[in-house]
Structure formats: structure tokens, C-alpha cells
N, C-alpha and C positions, 0 to 999 in steps of 0.2 A: 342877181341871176347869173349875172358872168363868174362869179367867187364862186356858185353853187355844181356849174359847170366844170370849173377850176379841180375843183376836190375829186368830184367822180373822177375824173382824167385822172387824176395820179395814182386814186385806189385799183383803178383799172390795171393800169402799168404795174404795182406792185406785184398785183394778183399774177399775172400774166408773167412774171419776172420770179414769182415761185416757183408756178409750174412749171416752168423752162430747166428750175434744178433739179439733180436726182438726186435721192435718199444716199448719206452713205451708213456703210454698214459698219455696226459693232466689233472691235477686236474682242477675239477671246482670254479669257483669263489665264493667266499663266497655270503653271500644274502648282498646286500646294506643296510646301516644304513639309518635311517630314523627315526623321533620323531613324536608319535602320544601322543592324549589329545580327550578328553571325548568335545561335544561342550557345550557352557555355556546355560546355562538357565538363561533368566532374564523375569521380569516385564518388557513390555515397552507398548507405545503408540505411533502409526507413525505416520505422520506427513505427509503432500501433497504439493509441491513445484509448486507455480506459478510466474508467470513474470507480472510485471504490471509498474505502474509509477502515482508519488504521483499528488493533484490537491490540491487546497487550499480551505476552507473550507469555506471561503467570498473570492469571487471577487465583485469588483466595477469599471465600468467606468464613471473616474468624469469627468462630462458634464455641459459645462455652463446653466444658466437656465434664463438668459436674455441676453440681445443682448447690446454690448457694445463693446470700446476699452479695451484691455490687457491693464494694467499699469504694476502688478509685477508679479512677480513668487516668490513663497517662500521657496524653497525646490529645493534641490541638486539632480539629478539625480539618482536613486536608493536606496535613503535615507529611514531609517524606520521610519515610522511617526505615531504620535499616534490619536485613534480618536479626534476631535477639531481643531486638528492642524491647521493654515491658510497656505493654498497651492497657491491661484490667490489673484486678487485683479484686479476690471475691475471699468476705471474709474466708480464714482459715483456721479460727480454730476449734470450730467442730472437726476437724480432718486431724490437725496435730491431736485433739484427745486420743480420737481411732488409732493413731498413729503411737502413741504413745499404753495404751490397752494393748496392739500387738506386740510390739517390744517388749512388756510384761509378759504377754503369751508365750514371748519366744524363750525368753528366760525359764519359766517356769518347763516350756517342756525341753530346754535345752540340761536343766538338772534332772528332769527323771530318765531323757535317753541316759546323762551319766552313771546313773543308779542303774538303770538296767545292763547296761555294758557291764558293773564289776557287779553285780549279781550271779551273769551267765559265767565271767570268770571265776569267782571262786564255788562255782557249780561244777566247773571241768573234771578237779582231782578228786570231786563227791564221786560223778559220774564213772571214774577210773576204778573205783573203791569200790564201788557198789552203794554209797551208801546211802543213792537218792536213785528212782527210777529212771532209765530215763524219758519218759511222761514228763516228770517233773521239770529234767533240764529242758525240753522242747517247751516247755509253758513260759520258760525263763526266757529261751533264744526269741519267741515269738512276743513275750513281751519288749524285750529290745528290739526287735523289729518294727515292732507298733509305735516303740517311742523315737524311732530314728525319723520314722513318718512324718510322728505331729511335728517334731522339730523343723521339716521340711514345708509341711503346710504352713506353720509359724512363720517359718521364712518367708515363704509366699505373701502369707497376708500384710507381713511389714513391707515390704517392698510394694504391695497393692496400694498400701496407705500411704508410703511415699509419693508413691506416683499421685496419686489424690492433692497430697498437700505441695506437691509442682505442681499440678494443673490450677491452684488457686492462683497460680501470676502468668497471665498468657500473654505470650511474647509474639512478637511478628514473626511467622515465618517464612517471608522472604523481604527483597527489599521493593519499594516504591512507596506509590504515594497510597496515602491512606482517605478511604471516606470517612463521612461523619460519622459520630458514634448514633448507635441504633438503640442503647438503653442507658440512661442515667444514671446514677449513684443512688445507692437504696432500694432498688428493684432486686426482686427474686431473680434468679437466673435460672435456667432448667437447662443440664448437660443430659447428652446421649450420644450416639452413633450417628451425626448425619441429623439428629433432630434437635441438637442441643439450640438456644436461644444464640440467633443471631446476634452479633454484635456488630459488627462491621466489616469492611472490605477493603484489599488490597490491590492493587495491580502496580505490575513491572512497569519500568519507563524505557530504561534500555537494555538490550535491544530494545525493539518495537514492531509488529508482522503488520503487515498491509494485504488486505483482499481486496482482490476483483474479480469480475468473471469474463470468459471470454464465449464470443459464439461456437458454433457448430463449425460452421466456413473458416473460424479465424483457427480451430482447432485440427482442422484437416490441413490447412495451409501448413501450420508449423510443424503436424506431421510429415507431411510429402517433404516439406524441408531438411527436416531431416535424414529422412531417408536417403534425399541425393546428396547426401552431403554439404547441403551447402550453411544450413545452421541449425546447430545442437539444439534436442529437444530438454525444452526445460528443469524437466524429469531430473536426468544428467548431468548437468552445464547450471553451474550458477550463472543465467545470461544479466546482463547488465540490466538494472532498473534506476529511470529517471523521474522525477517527481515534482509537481508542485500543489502549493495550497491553492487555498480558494482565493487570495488577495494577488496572486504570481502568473505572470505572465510566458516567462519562461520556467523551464524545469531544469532547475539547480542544486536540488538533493538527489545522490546519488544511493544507491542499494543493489540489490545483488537478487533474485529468484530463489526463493528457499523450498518451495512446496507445489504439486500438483495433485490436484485430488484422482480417485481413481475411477470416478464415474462419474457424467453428463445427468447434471438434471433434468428427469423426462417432463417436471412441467413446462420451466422458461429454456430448457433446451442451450442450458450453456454448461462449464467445465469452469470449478471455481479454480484460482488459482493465490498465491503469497509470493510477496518480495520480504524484506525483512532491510531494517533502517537503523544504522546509528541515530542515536538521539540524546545524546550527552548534553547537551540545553535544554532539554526537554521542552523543546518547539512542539511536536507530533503527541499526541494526547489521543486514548482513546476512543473511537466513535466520529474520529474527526475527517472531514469529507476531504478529496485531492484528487487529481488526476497525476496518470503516471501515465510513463511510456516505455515500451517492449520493442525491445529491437524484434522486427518484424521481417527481416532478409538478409540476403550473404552479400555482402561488397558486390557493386554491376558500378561500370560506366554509363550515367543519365544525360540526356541531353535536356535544359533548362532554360525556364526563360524567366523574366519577373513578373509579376500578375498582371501589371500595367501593359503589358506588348499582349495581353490574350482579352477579344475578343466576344461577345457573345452575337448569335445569330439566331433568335430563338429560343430555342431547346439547346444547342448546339454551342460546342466553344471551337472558336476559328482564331487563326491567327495570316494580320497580312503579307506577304510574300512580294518582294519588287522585284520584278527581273532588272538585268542590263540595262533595257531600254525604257527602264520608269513605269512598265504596268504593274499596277496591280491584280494580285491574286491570290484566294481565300482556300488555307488550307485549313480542312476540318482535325481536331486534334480530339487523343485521348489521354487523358491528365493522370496523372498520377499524385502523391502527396505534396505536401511542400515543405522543405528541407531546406534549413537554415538562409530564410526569408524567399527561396528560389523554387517554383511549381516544376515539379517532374513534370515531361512528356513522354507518355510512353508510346507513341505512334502518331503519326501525322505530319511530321518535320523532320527533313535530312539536316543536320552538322551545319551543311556549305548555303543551307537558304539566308537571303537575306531578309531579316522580319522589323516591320517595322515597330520598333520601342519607344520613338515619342512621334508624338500625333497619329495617335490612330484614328482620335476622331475624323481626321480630314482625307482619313485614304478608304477606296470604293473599290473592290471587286471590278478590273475591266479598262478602270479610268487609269492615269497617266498620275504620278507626282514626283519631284524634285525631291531624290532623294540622297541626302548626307549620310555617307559611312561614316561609322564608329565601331568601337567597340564593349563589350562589358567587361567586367569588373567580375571577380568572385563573390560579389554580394549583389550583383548584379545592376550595378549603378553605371551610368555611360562613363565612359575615358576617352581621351583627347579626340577629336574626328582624325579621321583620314583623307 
């Protein structure tokens, strides 16, 4: 009983010797660190990103141009071939027979014009004499005349049948690469104007034209640009063109503006447009997809930051602001392109703010943080603190 007294007595004292202390109070947390930098100013020029896909600068479909058996093929399937080259070969000598009947034709009337030339000559001193009418020499002159004709028709026809027995070996005529052949050896062939029997196809490799099309808005832009001077309408100005494939990340072929169409398609409401590409590897292949880029303005002084120092707030891109005494403060910004790894601002930020570039997750609108100056870099990486 006395132990059990014992115990209560002390819990008592305990208790009582709580209450007698006061609470103390929690310090507050220091302000977060955080590294702000002034944004860069640079010179730049931006640049308009389209999707398009290259075309060749010649095509040809070779098409027979008489009517004949196939005998050869002379070219590999996809081979590159240069203008001259001999591609067919259809038999020819139904064409040298024709060819050789004119040549006989021509002959034969190339001896009666002679006959009739010294006919009407020794007609002339009849004619002086009285002693042919002359009815009779005008029958003579006009048979010379007739025969000077056929001679010329004769001519004609030999040179038609030449041509006939040249068109039995059809040559490339121009250079590139070649398609697959469209008729075998031993097939008829049917020539004509435009309807002759296909044979195959050609296209250039270099140069090379590149299409894309541009909007309504992007075409009123680089008109007004023009106008004030400040960049050449394409028309005009071979402007520089920049390019990559589908596997490229940056655009490393280089081309020039060659063509501007001269009306706005009213259905999709764009203005096509061409660059044109060396292609002497023959990388760039017809039909093949890329984006390219347009310079898109005249030289401006930008102020810039790296993506990483911008902020989203919603809908809205903000970036944070430290004054002197460590508050933060949310300025709303209006973005422009990004140019060689660094986001244009084109409204929202003076030169002299200081913003913060690392840790933004730790800075709030209002609140207080511990901020180390630095500076950027032209690629926009920090340099040494200050």
C-alpha cells in the first residue's frame, strides 16, 4: 500500500512539472537556394520549318516511237544512265528494207530529173529555130519540173526511213537513274506521238527541286517583309534553304529557293513553293519526305533564355524574377522560336531581370529564396557564379 502511494506521488510531480513548461516554438526554414543569370542577348534570324518531299528536276517516260518487235534491253534495272546511252533496240530490218526501196526511189528519180534537165536543153536552140513549138518546150520545162519534185520527195522519204531505222535503238535522253523495264524481249512494241508503248522511265538525280507549301499568314508575312525591307521576297532572292531527313535532327544540307508559284490554292489555302539541292551522292531520291527551313526574318537583337529557366502556370509560360532582396516574382512571357538550342522572348522580360535558371522548382511567386548569381553562356549553360 505504501509502494502504491509511492508511485501516484511521483506521477503526480511529473505531471505537474510538465505543465509548469512552455511549448517552444519551431524556427523557420531557411529560403531555398536557387541560381539566377541575366538572359542573353544575341543577334539572330529565325527561321520557318516546313514538311514537304523532293521531285526530280527531269523526268522522262521512254516511249517507243515505231512499231516493231523488242530484240534487246540494254540496261539493268535501276541503273544510272547517262544521256546517249542505248536502252532498247527493236528489230530493224523491216526499216532498213524501207530504207533501202527509198534509196532506189531516189536514184531512179534522181536519173529522170537528169534526163529531163538535158531534154529542156537541147530544146532551147529548137525553140530559137522554130523548129518545135513552143507548147512542146513548156511540156519539156514542166516535165523537169515534175522530176525535180520526185527527186525531192525521194529525198524526203530516205531521210523519213532513216529516221525510222534510228528510232530502232532508243537512247536515254537525259541522265539519271533509270526504272525497271516495262516490256520484255520479244513483245510487239506500238510507236506513236505521245501513245507509243511504254517502256520505262527516267529521272534526274542532280540537281534535285524540293516542294513545300507555305500558309496564307506565313505568305503575307514574307510579303510585308519585303516590302519594308527587311527580307527579300523569294520570288527575287535565292534565300537560303536548310534541310533534313527523316532520320536528322539537325538540318545540315544546305540549298537555295528556286521557284514561287503564282497563285494560292483556294482549296487548302497555301502558296506552293521549291528550293533546289545539290545531290551529287545521290542521298535525296525522289518522293522522299524532309523538313526544311526558311529563313523567316531580317537580323533583330532577341533576348533569350534556355527552356529549363521557363516556367508553365497553366495555359501561361512564366518565368521567375528575384529582386535584390530575394522575393520572388512571376513574369508572364510571350515566346518566340528557339534558335540554336535558346527560346526567343519576345515580350515579358527586360535584359537587367534576374531569372532564375536552376531550381525553379523551389521558387514561388511572393516567397523569399537564396539566390546565387551567375551567368550564361552563348548556348545557354551557367559560367562561373558571381
Amino acid at each position: 500500500m505504501m509502494k502504491l502511494k509511492t508511485v501516484l506521488l511521483c506521477i503526480a510531480a511529473v505531471t505537474v512539472s510538465a505543465c509548469d513548461q512552455k511549448p517552444q516554438q519551431q524556427a523557420a526554414p531557411p529560403p531555398p537556394p536557387v541560381t539566377v543569370a541575366q538572359p542573353i542577348q544575341k543577334t539572330v534570324t529565325e527561321w520557318d520549318e516546313y514538311t514537304g518531299r523532293f521531285d526530280a528536276v527531269d523526268f522522262v517516260e521512254v516511249r517507243a516511237r515505231i512499231s516493231g518487235v523488242l530484240n534487246e534491253v540494254r540496261f539493268r534495272d535501276g541503273d544510272t544512265v547517262k544521256k546517249g546511252d542505248l536502252l532498247f533496240v527493236i528489230d530493224p530490218r523491216p526499216f532498213e528494207r524501207v530504207l533501202d526501196r527509198e534509196k532506189a526511189n531516189l536514184v531512179s528519180a534522181q536519173v529522170r530529173a537528169e534526163f529531163t534537165a538535158k531534154d529542156v536543153e537541147r530544146a532551147r536552140p529548137l525553140l530559137k529555130n522554130s523548129t518545135i513549138s513552143e507548147q512542146v518546150f513548156d511540156q519539156r520545162v514542166q516535165a523537169q519540173r515534175e522530176a525535180e519534185s520526185a527527186v525531192r520527195s525521194a529525198e524526203a522519204s530516205v531521210r523519213s526511213a532513216e529516221l525510222d531505222v534510228e528510232f530502232t535503238r532508243i537512247t536515254a535522253p537525259i541522265s539519271g537513274r533509270i526504272s525497271r523495264k516495262l516490256v520484255t524481249e520479244g513483245n510487239y512494241v506500238t510507236g506513236g506521238s505521245g501513245t507509243g508503248t511504254l517502256l520505262t522511265t527516267i529521272v534526274s538525280l542532280d540537281p534535285i527541286y524540293f516542294y513545300f507549301d507555305v500558309s496564307e499568314n506565313d505568305y503575307l508575312k514574307y510579303t510585308r517583309l519585303d516590302q519594308m525591307g527587311t527580307r527579300p521576297s523569294s520570288r527575287t532572292t535565292a534565300n537560303p534553304v536548310t534541310l533534313a531527313l527523316g532520320d536528322e535532327t539537325n538540318f545540315p544540307h544546305e540549298g537555295k529557293m528556286d521557284f514561287v508559284d503564282n497563285r494560292l490554292d483556294t482549296a487548302s489555302g497555301t502558296l506552293r513553293g521549291r528550293a533546289v539541292f545539290e545531290n551529287k551522292n545521290g542521298l535525296f531520291q525522289p518522293g522522299l519526305f524532309a523538313r526544311a527551313r526558311l529563313i523567316g526574318s531580317g537580323e533583330y537583337k532577341a533576348v533569350m533564355l534556355p527552356e529549363q529557366a521557363i516556367a508553365t502556370d497553366q495555359s501561361n509560360r512564366i518565368a521567375y524574377v528575384v529582386a535584390e532582396d530575394g522575393t520572388v516574382a512571376a513574369k508572364q512571357l510571350t515566346l518566340g522560336p528557339v534558335i540554336d538550342g535558346l527560346r526567343v522572348i519576345r515580350s515579358g522580360l527586360e535584359p537587367t531581370d534576374w531569372v532564375v535558371v536552376n531550381g525553379v522548382q523551389r521558387a514561388r511567386a511572393g516567397s523569399k529564396v537564396n539566390a546565387q548569381r551567375s551567368t550564361l553562356d552563348a548556348s545557354g549553360k551557367l559560367a562561373a557564379s558571381q
